[in-house]
C-alpha positions in Angstrom: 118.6 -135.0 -69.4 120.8 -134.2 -66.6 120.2 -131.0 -65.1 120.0 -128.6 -61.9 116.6 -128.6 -60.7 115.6 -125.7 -58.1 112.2 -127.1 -56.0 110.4 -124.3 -53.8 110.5 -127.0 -51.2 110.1 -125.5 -47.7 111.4 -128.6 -45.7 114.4 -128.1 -48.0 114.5 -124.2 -47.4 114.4 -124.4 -43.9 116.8 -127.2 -43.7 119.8 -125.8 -45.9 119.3 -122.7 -44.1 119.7 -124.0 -40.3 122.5 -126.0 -41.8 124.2 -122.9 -43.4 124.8 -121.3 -40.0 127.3 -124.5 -39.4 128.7 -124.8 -42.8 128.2 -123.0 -46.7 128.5 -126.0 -48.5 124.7 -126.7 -47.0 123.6 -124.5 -49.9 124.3 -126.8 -52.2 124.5 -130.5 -50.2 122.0 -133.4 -49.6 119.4 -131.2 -48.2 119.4 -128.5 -50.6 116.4 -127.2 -52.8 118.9 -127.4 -56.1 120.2 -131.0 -56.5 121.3 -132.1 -60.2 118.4 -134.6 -61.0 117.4 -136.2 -64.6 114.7 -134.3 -65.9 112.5 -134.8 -69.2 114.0 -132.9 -72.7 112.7 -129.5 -73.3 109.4 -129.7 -75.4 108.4 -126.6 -77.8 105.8 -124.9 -75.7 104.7 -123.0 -78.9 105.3 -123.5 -82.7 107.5 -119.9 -83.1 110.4 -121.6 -80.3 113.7 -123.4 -80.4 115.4 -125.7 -78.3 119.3 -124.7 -78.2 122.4 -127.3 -77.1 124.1 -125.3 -74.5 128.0 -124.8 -74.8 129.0 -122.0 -72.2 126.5 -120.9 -69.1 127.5 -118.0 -67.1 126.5 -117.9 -63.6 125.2 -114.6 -62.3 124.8 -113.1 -59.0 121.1 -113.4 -59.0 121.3 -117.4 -59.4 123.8 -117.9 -56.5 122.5 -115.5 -54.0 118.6 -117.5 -54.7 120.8 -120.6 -54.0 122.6 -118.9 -51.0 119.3 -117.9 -49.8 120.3 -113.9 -50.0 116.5 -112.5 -49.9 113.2 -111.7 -48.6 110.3 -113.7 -48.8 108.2 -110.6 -49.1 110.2 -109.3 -52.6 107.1 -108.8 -54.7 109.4 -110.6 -57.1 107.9 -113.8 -56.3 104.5 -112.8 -57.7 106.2 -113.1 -61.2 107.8 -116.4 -61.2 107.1 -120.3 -61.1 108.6 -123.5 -60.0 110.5 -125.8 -60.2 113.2 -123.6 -61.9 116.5 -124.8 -64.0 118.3 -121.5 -62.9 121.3 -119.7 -65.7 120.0 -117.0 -68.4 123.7 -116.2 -69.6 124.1 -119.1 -72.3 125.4 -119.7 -75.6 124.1 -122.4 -77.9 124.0 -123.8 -81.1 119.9 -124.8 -82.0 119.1 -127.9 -82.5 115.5 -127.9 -82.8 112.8 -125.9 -84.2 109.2 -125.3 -84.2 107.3 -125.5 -87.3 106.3 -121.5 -86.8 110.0 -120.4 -86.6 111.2 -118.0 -89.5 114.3 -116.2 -88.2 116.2 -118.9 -86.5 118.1 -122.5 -88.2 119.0 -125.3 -87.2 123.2 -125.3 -86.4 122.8 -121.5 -85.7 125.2 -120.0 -82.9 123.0 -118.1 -80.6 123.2 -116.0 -77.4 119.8 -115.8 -75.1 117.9 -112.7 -74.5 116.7 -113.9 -71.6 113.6 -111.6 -71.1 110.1 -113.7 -71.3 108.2 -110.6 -72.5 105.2 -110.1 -74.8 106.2 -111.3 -77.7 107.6 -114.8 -76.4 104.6 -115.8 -74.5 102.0 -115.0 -77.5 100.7 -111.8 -76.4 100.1 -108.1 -78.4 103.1 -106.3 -76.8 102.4 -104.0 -73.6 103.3 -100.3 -73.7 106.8 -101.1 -72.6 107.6 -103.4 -75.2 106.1 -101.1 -77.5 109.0 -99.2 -76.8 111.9 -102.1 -76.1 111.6 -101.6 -72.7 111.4 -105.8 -72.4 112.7 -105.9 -68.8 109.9 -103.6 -67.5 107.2 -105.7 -69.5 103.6 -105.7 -67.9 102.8 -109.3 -68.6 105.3 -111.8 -67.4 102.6 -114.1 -65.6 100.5 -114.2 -68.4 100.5 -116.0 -72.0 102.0 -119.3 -73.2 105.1 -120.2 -70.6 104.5 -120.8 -67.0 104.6 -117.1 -64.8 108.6 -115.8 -65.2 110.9 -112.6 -65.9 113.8 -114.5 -67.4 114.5 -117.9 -68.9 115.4 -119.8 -65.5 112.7 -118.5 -63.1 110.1 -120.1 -65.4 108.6 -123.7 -64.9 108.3 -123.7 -68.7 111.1 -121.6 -69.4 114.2 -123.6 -68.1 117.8 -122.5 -68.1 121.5 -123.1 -68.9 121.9 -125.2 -66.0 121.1 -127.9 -68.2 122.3 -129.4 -71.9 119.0 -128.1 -73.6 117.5 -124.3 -73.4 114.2 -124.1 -75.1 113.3 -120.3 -75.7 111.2 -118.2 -78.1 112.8 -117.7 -81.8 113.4 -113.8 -81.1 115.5 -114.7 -77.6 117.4 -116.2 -79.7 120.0 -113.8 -81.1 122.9 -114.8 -83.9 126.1 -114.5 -82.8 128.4 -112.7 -85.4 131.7 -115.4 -86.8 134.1 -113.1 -85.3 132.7 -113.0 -81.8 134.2 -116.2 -79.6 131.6 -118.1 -77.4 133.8 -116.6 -74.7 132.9 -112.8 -75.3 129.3 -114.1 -75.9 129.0 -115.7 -72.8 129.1 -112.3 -71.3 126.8 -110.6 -73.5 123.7 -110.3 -70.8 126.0 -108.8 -68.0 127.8 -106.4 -70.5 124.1 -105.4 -71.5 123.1 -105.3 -67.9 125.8 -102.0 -67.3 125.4 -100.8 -70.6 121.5 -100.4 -70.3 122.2 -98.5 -67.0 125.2 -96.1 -68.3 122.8 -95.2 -71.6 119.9 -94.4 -69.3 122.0 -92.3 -67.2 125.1 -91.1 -69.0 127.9 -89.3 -67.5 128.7 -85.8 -67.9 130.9 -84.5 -70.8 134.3 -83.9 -68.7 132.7 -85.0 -65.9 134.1 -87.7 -62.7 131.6 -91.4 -62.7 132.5 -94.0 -59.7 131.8 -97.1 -60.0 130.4 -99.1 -56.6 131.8 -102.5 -56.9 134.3 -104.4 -59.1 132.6 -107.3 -59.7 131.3 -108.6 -62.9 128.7 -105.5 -63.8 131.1 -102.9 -62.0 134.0 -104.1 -64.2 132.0 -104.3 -66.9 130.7 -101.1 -66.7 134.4 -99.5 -66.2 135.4 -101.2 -70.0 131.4 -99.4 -71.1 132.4 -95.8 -69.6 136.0 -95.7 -70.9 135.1 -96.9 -74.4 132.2 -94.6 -74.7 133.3 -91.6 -72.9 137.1 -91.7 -73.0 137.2 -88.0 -71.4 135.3 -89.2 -68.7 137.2 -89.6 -65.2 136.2 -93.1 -63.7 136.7 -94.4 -60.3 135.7 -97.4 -58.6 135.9 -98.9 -55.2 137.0 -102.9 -55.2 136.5 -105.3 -52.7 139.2 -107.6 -53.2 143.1 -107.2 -55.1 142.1 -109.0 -57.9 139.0 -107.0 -58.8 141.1 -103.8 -58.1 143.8 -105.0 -60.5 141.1 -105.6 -63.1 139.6 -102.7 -63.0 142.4 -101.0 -63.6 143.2 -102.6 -66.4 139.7 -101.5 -67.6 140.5 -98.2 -66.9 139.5 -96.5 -63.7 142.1 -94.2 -63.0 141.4 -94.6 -59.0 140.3 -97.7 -57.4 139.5 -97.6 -53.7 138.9 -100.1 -51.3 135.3 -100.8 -50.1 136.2 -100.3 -46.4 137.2 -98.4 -44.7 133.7 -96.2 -45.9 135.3 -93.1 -44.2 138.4 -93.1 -46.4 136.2 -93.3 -49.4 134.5 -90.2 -48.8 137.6 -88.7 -47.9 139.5 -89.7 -51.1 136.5 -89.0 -52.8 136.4 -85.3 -51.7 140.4 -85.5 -52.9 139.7 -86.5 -56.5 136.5 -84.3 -57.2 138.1 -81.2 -55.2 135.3 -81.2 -53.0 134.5 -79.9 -49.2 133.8 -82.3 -46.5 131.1 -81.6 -44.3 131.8 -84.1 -40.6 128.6 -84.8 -38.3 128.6 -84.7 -34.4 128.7 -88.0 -35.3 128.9 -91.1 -38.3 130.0 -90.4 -41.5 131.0 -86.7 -43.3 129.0 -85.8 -46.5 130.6 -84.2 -49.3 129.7 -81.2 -50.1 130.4 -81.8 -53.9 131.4 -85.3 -55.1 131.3 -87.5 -58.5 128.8 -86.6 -61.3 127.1 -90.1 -61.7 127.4 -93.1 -59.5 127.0 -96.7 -61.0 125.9 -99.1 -57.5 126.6 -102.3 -59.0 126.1 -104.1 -55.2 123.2 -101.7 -53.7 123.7 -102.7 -50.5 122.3 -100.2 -47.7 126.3 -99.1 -47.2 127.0 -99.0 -50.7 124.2 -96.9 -51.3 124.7 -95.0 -47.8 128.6 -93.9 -49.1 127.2 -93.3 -52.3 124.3 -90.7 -50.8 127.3 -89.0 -48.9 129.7 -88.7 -51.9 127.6 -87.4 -55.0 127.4 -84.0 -56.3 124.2 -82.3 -55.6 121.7 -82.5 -58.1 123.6 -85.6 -59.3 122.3 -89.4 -60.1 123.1 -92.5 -58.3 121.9 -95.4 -60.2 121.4 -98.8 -58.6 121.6 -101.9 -61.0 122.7 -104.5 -57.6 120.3 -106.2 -55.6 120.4 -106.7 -52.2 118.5 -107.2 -49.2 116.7 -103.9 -47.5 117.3 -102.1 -43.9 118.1 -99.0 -42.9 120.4 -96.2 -43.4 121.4 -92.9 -43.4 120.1 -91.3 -46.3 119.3 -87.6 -44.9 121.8 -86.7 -48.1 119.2 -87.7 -50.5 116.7 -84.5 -49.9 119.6 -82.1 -48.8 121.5 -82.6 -52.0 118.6 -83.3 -54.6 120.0 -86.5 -55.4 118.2 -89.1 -57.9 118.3 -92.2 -57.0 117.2 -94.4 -59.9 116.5 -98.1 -60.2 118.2 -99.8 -63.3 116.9 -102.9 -64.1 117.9 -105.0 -67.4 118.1 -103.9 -70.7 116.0 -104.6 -74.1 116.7 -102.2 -77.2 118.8 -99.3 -76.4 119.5 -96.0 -77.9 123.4 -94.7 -78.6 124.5 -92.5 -81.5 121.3 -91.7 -83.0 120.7 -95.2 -83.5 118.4 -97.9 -81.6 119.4 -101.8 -81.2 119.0 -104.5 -78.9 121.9 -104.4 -76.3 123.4 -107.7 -77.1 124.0 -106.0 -80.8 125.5 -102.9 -79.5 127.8 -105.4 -77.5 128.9 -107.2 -80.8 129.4 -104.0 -82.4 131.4 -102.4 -79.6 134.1 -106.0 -79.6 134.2 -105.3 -83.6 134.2 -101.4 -83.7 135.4 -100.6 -80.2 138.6 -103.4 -80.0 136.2 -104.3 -76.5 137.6 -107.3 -74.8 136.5 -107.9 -71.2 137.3 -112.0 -71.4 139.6 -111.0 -68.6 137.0 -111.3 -66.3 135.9 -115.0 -67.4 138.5 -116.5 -63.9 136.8 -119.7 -63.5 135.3 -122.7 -66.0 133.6 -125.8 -64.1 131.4 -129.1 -65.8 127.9 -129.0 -64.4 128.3 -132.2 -62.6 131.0 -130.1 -60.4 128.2 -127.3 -59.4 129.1 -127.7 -55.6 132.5 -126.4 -56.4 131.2 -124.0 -58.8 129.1 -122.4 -56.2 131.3 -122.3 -54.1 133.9 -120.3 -56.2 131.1 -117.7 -56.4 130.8 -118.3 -52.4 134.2 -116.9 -51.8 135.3 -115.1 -54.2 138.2 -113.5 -52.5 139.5 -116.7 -51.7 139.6 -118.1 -55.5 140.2 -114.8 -56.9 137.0 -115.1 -58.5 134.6 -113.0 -61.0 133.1 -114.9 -63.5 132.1 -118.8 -63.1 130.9 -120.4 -66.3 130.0 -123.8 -66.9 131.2 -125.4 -70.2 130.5 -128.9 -69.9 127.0 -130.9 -69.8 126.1 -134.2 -69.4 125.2 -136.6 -72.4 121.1 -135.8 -72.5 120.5 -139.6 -72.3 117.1 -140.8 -71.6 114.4 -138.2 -70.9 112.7 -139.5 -67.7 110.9 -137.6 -64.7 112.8 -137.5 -61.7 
């Protein structure tokens, strides 16, 4: 079958990125680790998994920013994963082939992938975190029956949505209800991403939440807080004007733009009534500020600004990845701020009740009236990947926020590249 093949080739590394410095398309031209190659078919790696015919892939930030090369080579990350990779975890497919061990799943089911390659896919007595659905924090993702991996797409064994076939462990595979469109199940693992995050740390009754970054998560997570906490204030700071028009239509009530940084803390200290404390030099710090602060982007400014504009004794909670240096963060100790890492999501707790997120998300579009399909700008066949990537490249430029794919190539002949 046709698919995107990611190689840990170092010539190829080092290539695209001396390349990159002349043009962005290097990231995904001749030289490039990720080239569309014709791979063999998916085989069952163990009796209790299915192999799924993709229909819609969503590409998230984590796949493009490996393919633009946005990362360390120290992330201890690395220790956890295998190669080569078919990158793309946010798929829906119908199965179309099952092992003789599977119970739960059938043939012509529409699915949605829980991507996590926890205990229970790769064989193994679940760790103390599964124990407690905690499947993104699991202790054993280099061990058991697929190759070393966190999600389906950073696995040798596991591969992705980047491709016509997914294989995947019967329990990733999760039904999709008849009144959910593949188009609101395509975003089912970033809605789960921000709704893991917001259920871990919840606003305050009454209380003011700003959301850092209007991109997929942020506006995502602007539809979560206004659905589940309608007398909640939400803010958000927007890169570009179509993010800012979204996430109004979400609901924020404000929506800043993320520069200048100095205006933010002083419209900040506006909404939230709050006094504004101005160095010798650099930035002010609010002395007051929002109740909870959703970092979608993480950035050392994002997470600089949001240091400077939280309440005291308040919680910043960083669900975006990027790469380290350093900053400013005196705030931190001064206003008792806790700064929590938000990674995932696996069964969650709302209401008294406990489900795994991608069911609360199908329960939320039935119970809820939750559509965020809005945020679906941008549909390419895999065999345009270049342009799709670069979409995601410049996303100010195409007005973009989420990139699908939703057309594959005819399997035809399983051979080895």
């Amino acid at each position: 079958m046709q698919a995107l093949l990611y190689t840990n080739s170092l010539p190829r590394l080092i290539a695209t990125k001396l390349l990159s410095s002349l043009t962005p398309r290097a990231f995904v031209g001749p030289a490039s680790p990720m080239q569309l190659r014709t791979i063999p078919s998916p085989v069952l790696p163990a009796p209790d998994w299915a192999v799924a015919r993709t229909c819609l892939c969503g590409l998230c930030g984590s796949d493009y920013k490996q393919v633009f090369m946005n990362g360390n080579f120290d992330n201890p990350m690395t220790a956890m994963i295998s190669w080569p990779q078919v990158l793309g975890h946010e798929v829906v497919a119908v199965i179309d082939e099952i092992g003789p061990d599977v119970t739960e799943r059938e043939i012509g089911d529409r699915v949605v992938l829980n991507p996590w390659l926890s205990c229970e896919p790769r064989g193994l007595e679940p760790c103390r975190s599964c124990e407690v659905g905690a499947l993104a924090q699991c202790r054993n993702f280099a061990r058991g029956v697929p190759a070393p991996g966190i999600h389906t797409g950073n696995s040798a064994t596991a591969t992705g949505g980047f491709a016509p076939r997914v294989p995947a462990h019967q329990v990733q595979w999760i039904p999709i209800p008849d009144e959910v469109s593949d188009e609101e199940a395509v975003l089912a693992d970033p809605f789960s991403v921000s709704l893991h995050a917001i259920l871990a740390s919840p606003p305050k009754p009454g209380g003011t939440a700003l959301v850092y970054g209007a991109g997929t998560l942020g506006l995502l997570a602007i539809a979560i807080l206004r659905a589940l906490y309608p007398d909640v204030r939400v803010a958000a700071v927007a890169r570009f004007d179509h993010q800012a028009t979204l996430a109004e239509q979400f609901g924020a009530e404000r929506v800043y733009r993320h520069r200048p940084t100095r205006q933010i803390i002083e419209e900040v200290a506006e909404l939230t009534g709050a006094g504004v404390a101005k160095p010798w030099r650099g930035l002010p710090m609010l002395n007051g500020g929002v109740d909870v602060l959703y970092d979608t982007v993480s950035s050392p400014e994002t997470l600089e600004v949001g240091l400077r504009i939280a309440d005291s004794r308040s919680r910043i909670v960083a669900l975006g990845v990027e790469p380290p240096r350093r900053f400013e963060w005196t705030p931190l100790y001064f206003k008792e701020i806790l700064l929590v890492g938000s990674n995932g999501f696996g069964i969650e707790e709302h209401d008294g009740r406990r489900q795994h997120a991608m069911e609360w998300y199908f329960e939320f579009i039935r119970t809820k009236r939750i559509d965020v399909t809005a945020i679906i700008t941008h549909r390419y066949r895999l065999e345009a990947y270049r342009e799709a990537f670069m979409t995601c490249y410049d996303q100010g430029k195409h007005a973009a926020i989420k990139v699908l794919f939703d057309g594959f190539p005819d399997e035809g002949p399983t051979a080895a590249s």
